[in-house]
C-alpha positions as CSV (number, residue, x, y, z in Angstrom):
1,X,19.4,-29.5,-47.7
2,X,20.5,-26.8,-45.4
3,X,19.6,-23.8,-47.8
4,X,15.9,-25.3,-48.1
5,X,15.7,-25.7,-44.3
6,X,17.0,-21.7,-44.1
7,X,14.3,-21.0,-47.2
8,X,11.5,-22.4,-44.7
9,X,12.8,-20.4,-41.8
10,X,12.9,-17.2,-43.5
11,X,9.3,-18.0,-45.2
12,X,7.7,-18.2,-41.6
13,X,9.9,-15.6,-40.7
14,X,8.2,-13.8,-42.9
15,X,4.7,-14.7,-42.6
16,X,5.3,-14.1,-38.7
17,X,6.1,-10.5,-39.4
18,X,3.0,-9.7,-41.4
19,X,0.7,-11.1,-38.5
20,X,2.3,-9.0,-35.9
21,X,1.8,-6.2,-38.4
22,X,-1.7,-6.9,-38.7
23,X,-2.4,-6.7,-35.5
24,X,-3.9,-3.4,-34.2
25,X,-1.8,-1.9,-31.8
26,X,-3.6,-1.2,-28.3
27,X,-3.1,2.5,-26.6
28,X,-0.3,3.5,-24.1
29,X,-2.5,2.4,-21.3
30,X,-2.5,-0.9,-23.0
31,X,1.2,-0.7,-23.7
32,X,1.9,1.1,-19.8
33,X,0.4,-2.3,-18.6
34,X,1.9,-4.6,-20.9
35,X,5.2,-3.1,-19.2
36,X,4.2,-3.4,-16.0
37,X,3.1,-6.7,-15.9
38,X,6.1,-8.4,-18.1
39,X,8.8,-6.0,-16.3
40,X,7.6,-6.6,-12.9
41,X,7.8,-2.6,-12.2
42,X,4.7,-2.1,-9.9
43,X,6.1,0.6,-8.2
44,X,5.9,2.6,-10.9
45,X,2.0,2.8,-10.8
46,X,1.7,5.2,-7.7
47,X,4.1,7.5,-9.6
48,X,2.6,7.7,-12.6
49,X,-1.3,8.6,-10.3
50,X,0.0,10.7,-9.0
51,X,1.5,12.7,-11.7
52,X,-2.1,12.0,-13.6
53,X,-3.6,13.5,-10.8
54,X,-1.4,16.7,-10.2
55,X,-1.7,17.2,-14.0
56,X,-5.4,17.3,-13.5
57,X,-5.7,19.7,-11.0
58,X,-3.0,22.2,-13.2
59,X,-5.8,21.6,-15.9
60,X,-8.4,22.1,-13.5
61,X,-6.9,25.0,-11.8
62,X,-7.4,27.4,-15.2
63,X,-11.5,26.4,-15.6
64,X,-14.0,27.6,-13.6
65,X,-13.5,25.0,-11.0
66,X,-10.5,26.8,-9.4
67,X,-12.2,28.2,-6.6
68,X,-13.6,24.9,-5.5
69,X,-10.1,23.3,-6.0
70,X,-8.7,25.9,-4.0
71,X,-10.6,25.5,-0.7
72,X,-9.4,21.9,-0.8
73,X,-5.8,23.8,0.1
C-alpha cells in the first residue's frame, strides 16, 4: 500500500512540474514585483528609480539631448 500511495505522489509530482514548465515566464519587472510583494522589501523600490533614473540620464548624456540635460545642473 505504501509504495502505491508514493507511486501517486510522484505521478502528481510529476504532472505538477510540467504545468509550472508550461507556464510562460513573465519579465524581470514581473519577477522584481513578485519579489517585492512576497518578501515584503518595499524599500527597495526608491533604490532601484533611482538607479533607473541615473542610468538614463548617463544614456541620455551621450545623444544630442546633453545640452538640455545639462542646464538642469
Amino acid at each position: 500500500m505504501a509504495t502505491q500511495t508514493t507511486e501517486v505522489d510522484q505521478k502528481q509530482q510529476a504532472r505538477t512540474l510540467e504545468q509550472e514548465a508550461a507556464r510562460t515566464q513573465g519579465g524581470i519587472v514581473a519577477e522584481f514585483t513578485d519579489f517585492l510583494l512576497h518578501n515584503k522589501k518595499w524599500w527597495l523600490t526608491p533604490i532601484i528609480l533611482v538607479l533607473m533614473l541615473v542610468g538614463l540620464l548617463v544614456v541620455l548624456g551621450g545623444t544630442g539631448a546633453a545640452p538640455f540635460i545639462y542646464t538642469l545642473f
